[in-house]
C-alpha positions, 0 to 999 in steps of 0.5 A: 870411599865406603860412604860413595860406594853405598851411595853410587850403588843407592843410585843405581838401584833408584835407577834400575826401579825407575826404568822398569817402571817406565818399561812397564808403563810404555809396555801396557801402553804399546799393547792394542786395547781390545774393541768391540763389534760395534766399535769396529764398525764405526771406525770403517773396520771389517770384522775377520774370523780365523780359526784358533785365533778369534775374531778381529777387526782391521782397521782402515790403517791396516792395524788389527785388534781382537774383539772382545 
């Protein structure tokens, strides 16, 4: 009984560390890449300026990502 306890709570943990791994990962991946200027433009963007917020680039889709 000890033994199966041990080895369901190994388990567990592997598994904890797995999906915060996997979060991690799809956590950097859902964040938008920063573009640049030119970037912006080639795509068919508009480059927006806001006060205390930067500028930006709004894309043809309707997505917004900060320039760099």
């Amino acid at each position: 009984m000890r033994m199966r306890r041990m080895l369901g709570l190994a388990l567990a943990s592997a598994t904890l560390v797995g999906a915060s791994a996997v979060g991690a990962v799809s956590a950097a991946a859902a964040s938008s890449p920063n573009i640049s200027r030119e970037d912006c433009a080639a795509a068919g963007g508009q480059v927006v300026s806001q006060p205390y917020a930067g500028d930006s680039c709004k894309l043809p889709d309707g997505t917004k990502q900060a320039i760099t």
